[in-house]
C-alpha positions as CSV (number, residue, x, y, z in Angstrom):
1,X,0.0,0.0,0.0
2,X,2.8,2.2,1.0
3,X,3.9,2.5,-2.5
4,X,0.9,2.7,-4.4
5,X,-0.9,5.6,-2.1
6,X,1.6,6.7,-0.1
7,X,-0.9,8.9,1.6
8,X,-3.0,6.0,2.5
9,X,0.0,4.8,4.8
10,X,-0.9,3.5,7.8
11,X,-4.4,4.5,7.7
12,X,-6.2,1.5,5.8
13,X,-5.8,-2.5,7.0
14,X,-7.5,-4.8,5.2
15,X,-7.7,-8.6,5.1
16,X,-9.7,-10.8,2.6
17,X,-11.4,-14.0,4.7
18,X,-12.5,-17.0,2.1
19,X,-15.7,-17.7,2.7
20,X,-17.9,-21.5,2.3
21,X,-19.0,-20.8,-1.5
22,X,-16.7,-21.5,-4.8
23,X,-16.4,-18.2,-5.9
24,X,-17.4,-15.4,-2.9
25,X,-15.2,-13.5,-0.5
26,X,-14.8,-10.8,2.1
27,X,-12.7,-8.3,3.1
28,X,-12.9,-6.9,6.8
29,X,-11.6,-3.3,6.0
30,X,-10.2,-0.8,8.7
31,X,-9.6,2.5,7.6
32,X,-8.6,5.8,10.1
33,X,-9.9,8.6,8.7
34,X,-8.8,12.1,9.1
35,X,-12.3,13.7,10.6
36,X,-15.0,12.6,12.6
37,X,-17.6,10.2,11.4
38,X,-20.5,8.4,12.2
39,X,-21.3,5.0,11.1
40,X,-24.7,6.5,9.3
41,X,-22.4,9.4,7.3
42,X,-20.3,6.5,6.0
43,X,-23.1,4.4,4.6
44,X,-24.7,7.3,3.6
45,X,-21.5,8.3,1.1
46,X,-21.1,4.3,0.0
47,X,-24.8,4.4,-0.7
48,X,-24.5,7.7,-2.5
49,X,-20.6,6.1,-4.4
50,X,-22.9,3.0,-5.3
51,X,-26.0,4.9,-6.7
52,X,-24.0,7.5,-8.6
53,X,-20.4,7.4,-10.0
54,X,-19.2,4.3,-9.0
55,X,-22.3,2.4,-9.5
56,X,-20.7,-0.3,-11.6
57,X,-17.9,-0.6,-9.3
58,X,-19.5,-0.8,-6.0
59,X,-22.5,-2.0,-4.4
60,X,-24.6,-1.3,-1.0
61,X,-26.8,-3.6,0.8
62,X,-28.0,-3.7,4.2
63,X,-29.9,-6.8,3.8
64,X,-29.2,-10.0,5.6
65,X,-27.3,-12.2,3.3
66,X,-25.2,-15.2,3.4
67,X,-22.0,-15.7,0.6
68,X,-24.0,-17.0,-1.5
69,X,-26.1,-13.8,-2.3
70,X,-23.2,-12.4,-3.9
71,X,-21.9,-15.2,-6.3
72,X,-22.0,-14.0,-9.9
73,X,-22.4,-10.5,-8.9
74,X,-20.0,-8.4,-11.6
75,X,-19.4,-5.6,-8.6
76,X,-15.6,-5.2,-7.4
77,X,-17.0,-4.5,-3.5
78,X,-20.5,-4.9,-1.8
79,X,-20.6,-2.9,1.0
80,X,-22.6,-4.6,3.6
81,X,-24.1,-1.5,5.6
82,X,-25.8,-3.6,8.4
83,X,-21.5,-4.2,9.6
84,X,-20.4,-1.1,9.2
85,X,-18.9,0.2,12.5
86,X,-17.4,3.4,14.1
87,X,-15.0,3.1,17.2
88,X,-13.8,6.8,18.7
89,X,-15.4,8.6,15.4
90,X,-12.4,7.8,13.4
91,X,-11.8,4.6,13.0
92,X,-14.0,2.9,10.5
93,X,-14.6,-1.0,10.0
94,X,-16.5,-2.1,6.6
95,X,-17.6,-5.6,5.5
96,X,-17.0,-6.2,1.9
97,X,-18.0,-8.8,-0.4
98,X,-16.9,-9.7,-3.7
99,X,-16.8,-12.6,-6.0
100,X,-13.8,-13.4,-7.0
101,X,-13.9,-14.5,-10.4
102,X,-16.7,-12.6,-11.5
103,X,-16.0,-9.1,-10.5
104,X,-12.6,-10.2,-11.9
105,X,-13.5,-11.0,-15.6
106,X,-15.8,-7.7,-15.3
107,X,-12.5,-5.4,-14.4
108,X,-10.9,-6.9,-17.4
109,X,-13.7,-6.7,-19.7
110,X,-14.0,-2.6,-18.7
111,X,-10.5,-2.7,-19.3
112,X,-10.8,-4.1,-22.9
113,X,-13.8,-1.7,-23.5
114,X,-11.6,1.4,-22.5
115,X,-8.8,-0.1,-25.2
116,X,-10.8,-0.5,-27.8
117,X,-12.8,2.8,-27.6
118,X,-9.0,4.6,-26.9
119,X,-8.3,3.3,-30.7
């Protein structure tokens, strides 16, 4: 992380757990952010992310799901709202899910899309 955003140094920790389905995973993200921040403001802006420019990056659900809900889903991240915590209004814990292979081949296939139309 330290050399690809240099900036994010020492504020983000992440780890990605493997979860009981073929394809699905989660990351358990920690981030320390530089104001303070309520658990609602920080699902409010992921909701916002999902719903506006990101929307085919990222997700937002505060459903109840199990792994399974997200297999085949072509999102990079679905941030699961209901976990979303706030300890001493700046450190931040997120529940992300993603499947693997899926939002994967999605990435590349933007990726290829951007090529081509850069021709």
């Amino acid at each position: 992380m330290e050399r690809l955003l240099p900036e994010l140094s020492g504020r983000v920790h992440a780890k990605a757990i493997r979860v009981p389905t073929h394809n699905v995973s989660a990351i358990d993200m920690v981030l320390s952010v530089g104001r303070d921040v309520s658990a609602a403001s920080v699902n409010e802006l992921l909701q916002n992310a999902a719903a506006g420019p990101y929307a085919r990056l990222i997700a937002y659900s505060e459903d109840p799901h199990a792994s399974i809900d997200f297999n085949h889903d072509a999102h990079s991240a679905i941030v699961d709202g209901a976990q979303t915590y706030v300890s001493g209004q700046r450190l931040v814990n997120l529940m992300l899910w993603f499947d693997n292979e899926w939002g994967f081949v999605s990435r590349l296939l933007d990726v290829t899309r951007y090529w081509l139309g850069s021709r």
